[in-house]
N, CA, C and O of each residue as an XYZ file, in Angstrom:
612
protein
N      80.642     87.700     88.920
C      81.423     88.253     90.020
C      81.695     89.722     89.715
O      82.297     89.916     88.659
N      81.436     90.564     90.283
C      81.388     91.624     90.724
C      83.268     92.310     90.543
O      84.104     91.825     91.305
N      83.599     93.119     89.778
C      84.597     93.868     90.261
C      84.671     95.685     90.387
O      84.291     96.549     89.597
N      85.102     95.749     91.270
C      84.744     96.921     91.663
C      86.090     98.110     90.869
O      87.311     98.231     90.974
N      84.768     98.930     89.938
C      85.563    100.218     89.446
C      85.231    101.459     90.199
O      84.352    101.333     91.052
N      85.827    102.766     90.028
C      85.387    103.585     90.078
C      86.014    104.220     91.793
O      85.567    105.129     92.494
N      86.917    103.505     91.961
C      87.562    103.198     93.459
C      88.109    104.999     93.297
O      88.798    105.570     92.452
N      87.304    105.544     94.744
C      87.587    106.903     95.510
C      88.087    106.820     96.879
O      88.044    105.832     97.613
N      88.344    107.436     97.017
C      89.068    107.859     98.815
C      88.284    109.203     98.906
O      88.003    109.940     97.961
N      87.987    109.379    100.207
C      87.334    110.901    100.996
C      88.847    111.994    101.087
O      90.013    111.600    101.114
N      88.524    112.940    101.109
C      89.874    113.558    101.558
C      90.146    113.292    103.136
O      91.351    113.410    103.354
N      89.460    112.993    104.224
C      89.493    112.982    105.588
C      90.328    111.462    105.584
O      91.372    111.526    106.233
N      90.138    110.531    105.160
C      90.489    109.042    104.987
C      92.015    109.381    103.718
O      93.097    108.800    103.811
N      91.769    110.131    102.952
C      93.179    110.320    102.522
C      94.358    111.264    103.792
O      95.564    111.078    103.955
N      93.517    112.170    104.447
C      94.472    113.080    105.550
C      95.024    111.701    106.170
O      96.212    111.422    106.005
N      94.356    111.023    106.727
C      94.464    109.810    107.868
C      95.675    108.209    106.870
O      95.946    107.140    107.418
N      96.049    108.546    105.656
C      97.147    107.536    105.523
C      98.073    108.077    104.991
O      98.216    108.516    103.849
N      99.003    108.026    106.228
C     100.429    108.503    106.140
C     101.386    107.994    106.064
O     102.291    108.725    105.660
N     101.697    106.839    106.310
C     102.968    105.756    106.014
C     102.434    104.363    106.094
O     101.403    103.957    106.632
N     103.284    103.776    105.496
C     103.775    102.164    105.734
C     104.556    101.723    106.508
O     105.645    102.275    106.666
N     104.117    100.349    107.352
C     104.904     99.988    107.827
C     106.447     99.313    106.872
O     106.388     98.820    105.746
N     107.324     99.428    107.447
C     108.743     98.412    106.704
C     108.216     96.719    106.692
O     107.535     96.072    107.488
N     108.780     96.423    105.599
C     108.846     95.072    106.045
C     109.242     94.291    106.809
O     108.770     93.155    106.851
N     110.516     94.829    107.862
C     111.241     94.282    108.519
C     110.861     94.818    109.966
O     110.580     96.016    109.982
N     110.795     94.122    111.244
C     109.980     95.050    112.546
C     111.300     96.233    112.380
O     110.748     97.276    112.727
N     112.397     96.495    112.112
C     113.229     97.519    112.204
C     113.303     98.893    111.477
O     113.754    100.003    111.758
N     112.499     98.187    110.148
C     112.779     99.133    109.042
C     111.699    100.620    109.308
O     110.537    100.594    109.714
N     112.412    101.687    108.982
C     111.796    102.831    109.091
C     110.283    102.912    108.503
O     109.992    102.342    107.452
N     109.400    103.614    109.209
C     108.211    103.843    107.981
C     108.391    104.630    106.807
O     109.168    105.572    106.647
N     107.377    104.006    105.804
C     107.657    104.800    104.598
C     106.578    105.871    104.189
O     105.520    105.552    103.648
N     106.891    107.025    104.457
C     105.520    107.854    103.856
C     104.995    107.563    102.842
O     105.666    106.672    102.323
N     104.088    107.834    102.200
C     103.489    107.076    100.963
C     102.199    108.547    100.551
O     101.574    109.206    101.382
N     102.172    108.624     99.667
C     100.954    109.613     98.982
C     100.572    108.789     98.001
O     101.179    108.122     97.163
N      98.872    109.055     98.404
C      97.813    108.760     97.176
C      97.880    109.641     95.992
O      97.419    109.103     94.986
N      98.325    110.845     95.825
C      98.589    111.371     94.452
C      99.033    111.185     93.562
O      98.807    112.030     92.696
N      99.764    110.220     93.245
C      99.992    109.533     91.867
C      98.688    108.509     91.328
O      98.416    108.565     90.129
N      97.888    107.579     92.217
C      96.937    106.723     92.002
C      96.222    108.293     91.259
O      96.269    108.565     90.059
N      95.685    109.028     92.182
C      94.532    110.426     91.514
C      95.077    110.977     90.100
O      94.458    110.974     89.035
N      95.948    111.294     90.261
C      96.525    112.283     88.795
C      96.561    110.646     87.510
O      96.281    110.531     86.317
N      97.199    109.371     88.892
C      96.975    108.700     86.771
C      95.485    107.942     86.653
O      95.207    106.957     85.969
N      94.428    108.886     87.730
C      92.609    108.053     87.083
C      92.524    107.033     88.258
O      91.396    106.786     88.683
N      93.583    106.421     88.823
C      93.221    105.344     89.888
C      92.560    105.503     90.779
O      92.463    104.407     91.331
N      91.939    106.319     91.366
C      91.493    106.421     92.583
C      90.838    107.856     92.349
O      91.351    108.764     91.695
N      89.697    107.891     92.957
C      89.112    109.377     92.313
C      89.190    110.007     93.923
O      88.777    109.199     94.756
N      89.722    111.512     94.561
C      89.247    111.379     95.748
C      88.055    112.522     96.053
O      88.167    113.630     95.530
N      86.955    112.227     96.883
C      85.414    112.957     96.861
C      85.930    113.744     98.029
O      86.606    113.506     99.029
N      85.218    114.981     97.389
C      85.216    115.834     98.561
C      83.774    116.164     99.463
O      82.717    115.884     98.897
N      83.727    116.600    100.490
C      82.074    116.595    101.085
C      81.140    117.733    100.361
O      81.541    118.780     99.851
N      79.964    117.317    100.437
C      79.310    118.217     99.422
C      78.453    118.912    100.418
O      78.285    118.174    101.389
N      77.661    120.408    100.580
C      77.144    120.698    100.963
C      75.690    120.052    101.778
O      75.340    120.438    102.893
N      75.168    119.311    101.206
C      73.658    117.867    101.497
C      74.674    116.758    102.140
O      74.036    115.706    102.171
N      75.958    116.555    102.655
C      76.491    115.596    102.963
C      77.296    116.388    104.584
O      77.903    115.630    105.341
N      77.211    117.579    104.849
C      77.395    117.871    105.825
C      76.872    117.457    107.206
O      77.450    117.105    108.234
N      76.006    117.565    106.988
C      74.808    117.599    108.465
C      75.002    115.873    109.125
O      74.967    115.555    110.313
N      75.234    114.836    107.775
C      75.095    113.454    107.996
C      77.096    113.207    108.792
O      77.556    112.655    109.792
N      77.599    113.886    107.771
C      79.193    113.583    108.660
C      79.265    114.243    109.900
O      79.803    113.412    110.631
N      79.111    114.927    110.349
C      78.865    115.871    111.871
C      78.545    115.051    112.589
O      79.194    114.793    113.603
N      77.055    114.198    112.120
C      76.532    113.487    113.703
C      77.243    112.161    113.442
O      77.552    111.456    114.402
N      77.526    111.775    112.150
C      78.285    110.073    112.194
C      80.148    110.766    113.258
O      80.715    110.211    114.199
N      80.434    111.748    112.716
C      81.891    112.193    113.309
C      81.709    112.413    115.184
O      82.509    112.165    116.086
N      80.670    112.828    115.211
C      80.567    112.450    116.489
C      80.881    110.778    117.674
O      81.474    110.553    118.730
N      80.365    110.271    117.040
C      80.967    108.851    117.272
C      81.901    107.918    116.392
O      82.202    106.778    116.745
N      82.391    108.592    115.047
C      83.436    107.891    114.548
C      84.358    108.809    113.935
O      84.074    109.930    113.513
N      85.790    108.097    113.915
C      86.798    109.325    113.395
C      86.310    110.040    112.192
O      85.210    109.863    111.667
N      87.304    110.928    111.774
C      86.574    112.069    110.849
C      86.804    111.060    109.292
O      86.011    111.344    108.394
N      87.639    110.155    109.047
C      87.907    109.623    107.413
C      86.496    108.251    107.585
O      85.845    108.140    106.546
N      86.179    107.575    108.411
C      84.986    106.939    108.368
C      83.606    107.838    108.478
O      82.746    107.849    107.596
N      83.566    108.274    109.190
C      82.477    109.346    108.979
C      81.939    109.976    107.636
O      80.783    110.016    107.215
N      83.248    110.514    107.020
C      82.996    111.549    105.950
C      83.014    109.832    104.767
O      81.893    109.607    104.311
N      83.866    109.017    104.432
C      83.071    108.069    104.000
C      82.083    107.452    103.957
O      81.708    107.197    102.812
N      81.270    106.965    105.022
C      79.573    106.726    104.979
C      78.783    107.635    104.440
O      78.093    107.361    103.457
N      78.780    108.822    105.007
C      78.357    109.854    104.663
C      78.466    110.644    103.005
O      77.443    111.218    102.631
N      79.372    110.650    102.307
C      79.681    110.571    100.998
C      78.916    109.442    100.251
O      78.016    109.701     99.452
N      79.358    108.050    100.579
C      78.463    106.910    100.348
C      77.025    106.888     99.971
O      76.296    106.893     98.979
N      76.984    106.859    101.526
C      75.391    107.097    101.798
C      74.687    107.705    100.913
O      73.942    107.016    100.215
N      74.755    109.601    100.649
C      74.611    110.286     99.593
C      74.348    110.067     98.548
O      73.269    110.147     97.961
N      75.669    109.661     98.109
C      75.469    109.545     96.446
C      75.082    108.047     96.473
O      75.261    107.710     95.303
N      74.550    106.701     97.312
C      74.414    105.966     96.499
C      75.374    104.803     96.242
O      75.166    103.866     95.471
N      76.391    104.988     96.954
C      77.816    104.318     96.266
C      78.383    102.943     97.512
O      78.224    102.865     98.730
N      78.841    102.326     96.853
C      79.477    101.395     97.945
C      80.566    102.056     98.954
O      81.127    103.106     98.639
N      80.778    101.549     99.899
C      81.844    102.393    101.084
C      82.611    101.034    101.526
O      81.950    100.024    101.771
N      84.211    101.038    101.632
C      84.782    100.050    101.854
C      85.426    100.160    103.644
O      86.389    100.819    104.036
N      84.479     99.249    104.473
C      85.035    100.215    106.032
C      85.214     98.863    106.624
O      84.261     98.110    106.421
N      86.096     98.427    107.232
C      86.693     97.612    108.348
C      85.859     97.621    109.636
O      85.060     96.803    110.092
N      86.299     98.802    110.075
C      86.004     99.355    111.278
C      84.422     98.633    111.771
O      83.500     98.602    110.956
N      84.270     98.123    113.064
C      83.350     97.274    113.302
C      82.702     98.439    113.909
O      81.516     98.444    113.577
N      82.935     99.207    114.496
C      81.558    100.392    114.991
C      81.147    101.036    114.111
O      80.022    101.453    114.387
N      81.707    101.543    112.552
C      81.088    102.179    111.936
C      80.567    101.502    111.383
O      79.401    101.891    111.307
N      80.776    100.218    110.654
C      80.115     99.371    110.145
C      78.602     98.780    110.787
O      77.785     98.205    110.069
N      78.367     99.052    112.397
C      77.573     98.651    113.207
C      76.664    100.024    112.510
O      75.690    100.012    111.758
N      77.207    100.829    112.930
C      76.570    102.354    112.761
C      75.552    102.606    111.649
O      74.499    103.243    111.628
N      76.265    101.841    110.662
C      75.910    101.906    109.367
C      75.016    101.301    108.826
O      74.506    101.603    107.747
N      74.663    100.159    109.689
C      74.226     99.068    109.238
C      72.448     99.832    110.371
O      71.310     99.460    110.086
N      72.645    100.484    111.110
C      71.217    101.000    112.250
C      70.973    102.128    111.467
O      69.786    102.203    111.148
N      71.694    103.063    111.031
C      71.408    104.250    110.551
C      71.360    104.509    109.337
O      70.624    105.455    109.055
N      72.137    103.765    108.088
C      71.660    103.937    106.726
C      71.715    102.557    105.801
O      72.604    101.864    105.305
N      69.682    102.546    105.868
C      69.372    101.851    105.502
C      70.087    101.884    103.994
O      70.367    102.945    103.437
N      70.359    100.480    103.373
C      70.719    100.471    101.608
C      71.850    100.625    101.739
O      72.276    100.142    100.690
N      72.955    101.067    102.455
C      74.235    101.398    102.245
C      75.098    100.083    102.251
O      75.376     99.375    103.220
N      75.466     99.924    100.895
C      76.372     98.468    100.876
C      77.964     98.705    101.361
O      78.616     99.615    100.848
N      78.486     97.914    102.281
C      79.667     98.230    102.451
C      80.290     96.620    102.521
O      79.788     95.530    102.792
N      81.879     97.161    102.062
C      82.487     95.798    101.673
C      83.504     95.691    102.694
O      83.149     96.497    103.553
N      84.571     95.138    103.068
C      85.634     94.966    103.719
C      86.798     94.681    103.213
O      86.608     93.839    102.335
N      87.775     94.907    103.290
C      88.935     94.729    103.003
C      89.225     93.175    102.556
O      90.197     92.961    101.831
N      88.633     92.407    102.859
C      88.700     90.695    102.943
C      87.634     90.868    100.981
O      88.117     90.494     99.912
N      86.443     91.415    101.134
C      85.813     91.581     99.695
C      86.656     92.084     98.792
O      86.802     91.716     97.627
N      87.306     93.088     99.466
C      87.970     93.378     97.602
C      89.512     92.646     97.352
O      90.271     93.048     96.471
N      89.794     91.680     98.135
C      91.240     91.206     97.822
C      90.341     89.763     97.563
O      91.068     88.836     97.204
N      89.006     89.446     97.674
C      88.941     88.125     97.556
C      88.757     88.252     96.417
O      89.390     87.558     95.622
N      87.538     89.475     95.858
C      87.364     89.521     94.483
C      88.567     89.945     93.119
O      88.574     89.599     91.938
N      89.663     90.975     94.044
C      91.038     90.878     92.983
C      91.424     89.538     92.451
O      91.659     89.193     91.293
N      91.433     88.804     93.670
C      91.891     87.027     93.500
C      91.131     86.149     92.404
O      91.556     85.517     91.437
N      89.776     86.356     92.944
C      89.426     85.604     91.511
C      89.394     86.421     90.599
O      89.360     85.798     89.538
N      89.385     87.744     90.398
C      89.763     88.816     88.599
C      91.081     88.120     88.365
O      91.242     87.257     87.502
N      91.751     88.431     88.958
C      93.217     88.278     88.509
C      93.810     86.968     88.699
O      94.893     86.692     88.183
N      93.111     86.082     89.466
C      93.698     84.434     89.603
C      95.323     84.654     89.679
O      96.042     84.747     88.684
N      95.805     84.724     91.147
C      97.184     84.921     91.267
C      97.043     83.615     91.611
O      96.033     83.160     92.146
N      98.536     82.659     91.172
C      98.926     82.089     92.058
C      99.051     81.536     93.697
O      99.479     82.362     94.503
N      98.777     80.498     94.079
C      98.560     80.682     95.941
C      99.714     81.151     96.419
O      99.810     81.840     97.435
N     100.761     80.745     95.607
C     102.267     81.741     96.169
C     101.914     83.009     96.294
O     101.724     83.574     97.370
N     101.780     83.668     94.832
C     101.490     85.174     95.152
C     100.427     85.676     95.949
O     100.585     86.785     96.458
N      99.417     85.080     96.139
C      97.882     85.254     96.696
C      98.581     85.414     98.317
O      98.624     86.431     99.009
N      98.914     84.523     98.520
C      99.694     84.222     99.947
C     100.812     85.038    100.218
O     100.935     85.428    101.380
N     101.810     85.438     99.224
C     102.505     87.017    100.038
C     101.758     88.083    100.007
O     101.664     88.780    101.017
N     100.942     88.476     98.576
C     100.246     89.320     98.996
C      99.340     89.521    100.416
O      99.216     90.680    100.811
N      98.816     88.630    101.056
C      98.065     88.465    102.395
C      98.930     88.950    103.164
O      99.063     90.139    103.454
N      99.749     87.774    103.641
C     100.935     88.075    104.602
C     101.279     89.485    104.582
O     101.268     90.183    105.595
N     101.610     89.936    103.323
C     102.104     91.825    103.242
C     101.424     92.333    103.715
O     101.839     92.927    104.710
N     100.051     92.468    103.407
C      98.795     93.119    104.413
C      99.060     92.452    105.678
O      99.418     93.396    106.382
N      99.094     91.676    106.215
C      98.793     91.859    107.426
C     100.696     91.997    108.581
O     100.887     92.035    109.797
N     101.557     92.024    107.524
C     102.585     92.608    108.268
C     103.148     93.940    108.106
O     103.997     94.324    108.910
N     102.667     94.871    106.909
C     102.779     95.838    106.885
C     101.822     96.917    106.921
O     102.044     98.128    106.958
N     100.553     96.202    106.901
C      99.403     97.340    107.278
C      98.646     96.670    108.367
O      97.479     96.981    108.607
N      99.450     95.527    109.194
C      98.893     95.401    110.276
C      97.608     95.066    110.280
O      96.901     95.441    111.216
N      97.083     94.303    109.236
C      95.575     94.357    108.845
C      95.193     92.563    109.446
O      96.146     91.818    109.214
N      94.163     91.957    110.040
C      93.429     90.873    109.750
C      92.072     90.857    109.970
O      91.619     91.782    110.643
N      91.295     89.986    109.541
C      90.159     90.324    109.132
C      89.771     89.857    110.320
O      90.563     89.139    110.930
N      88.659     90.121    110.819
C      88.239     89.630    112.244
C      87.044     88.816    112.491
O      86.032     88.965    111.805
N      87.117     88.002    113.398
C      86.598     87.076    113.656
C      85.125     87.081    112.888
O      84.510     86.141    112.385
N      84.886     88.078    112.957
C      83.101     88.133    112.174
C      83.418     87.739    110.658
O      82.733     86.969    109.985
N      84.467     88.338    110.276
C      84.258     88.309    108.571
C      84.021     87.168    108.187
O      84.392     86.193    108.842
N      83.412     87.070    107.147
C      82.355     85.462    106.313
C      83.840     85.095    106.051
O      84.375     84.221    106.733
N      84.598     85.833    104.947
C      85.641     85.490    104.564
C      87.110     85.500    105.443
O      88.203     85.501    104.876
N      87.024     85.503    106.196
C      88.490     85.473    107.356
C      89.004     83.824    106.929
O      90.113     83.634    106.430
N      88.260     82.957    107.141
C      88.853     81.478    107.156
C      89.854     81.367    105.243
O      90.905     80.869    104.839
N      88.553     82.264    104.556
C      89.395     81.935    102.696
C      90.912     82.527    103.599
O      91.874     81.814    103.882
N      90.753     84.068    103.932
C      92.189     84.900    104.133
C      92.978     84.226    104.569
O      94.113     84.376    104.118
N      92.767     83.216    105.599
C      93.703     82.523    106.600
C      94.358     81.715    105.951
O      95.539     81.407    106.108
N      93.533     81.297    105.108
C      94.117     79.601    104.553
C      94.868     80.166    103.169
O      95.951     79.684    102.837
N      94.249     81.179    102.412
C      95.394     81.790    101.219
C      96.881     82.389    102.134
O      98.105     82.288    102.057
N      96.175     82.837    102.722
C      97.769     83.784    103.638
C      98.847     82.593    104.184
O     100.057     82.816    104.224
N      98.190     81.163    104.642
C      98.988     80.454    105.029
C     100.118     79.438    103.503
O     101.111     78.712    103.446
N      99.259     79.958    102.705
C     100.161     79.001    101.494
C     101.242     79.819    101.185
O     102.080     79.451    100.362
């Protein structure tokens, strides 16, 4: 099983996360910065490279600027790209051939078995995603039914 190191953010996809939701529907949002993950090694974030221009322009044309400049970075160097988003993922899948991309449902399934939480913990952790980042995996994902049934314990 596969765990994934080496975890980057684009700067366009870092511009684009700006808060958390509260836990509570009342509670204020919480701004949040990725700069502590970068400065302590967690998260590396890529910037666009000159040979990676021309490819984010025409993907930014039909997708926001932090998916775009992610495929496109990806693509490039070679690297896995972690995208939700069902049009870029469509996009991605017609226009660059080899580009492996995972989903949000892949890397919490694979934390789960690295780290073997508990179904208690496995199951708030879910629930938290999907009440504070508003996240569920959608009907296509292979893995939506594991998410459903951990999130429900």
């Amino acid at each position: 099983m596969a765990v994934y190191d080496n975890a980057g953010i684009c700067s366009a996809a870092e511009d684009e996360t700006i808060f958390l939701r509260g836990d509570k529907p009342g509670d204020p949002p919480e701004r949040i910065s990725l700069q502590p993950l970068i400065v302590d090694g967690l998260l590396e974030r890529y910037e666009l490279r000159k040979d990676e221009e021309d490819l984010f322009v025409n993907l930014a044309a039909e997708l926001d600027d932090g998916e775009a400049m992610t495929l496109a970075i990806a693509h490039r160097r070679g690297v896995i790209a972690a995208v939700d988003d069902r049009k870029a993922r469509r996009i991605a899948a017609e226009r660059l051939a080899g580009l492996v991309l995972l989903r949000t449902t892949d890397i919490l399934h694979t934390w789960s078995h690295h780290k073997q939480p508990d179904s208690q913990h496995l199951g708030e952790a879910l629930r938290r995603i999907q009440d504070v980042a508003r996240y569920r995996p959608s009907n296509e994902d292979p893995l939506r039914d594991w998410w459903m049934r951990a999130a429900a314990s």
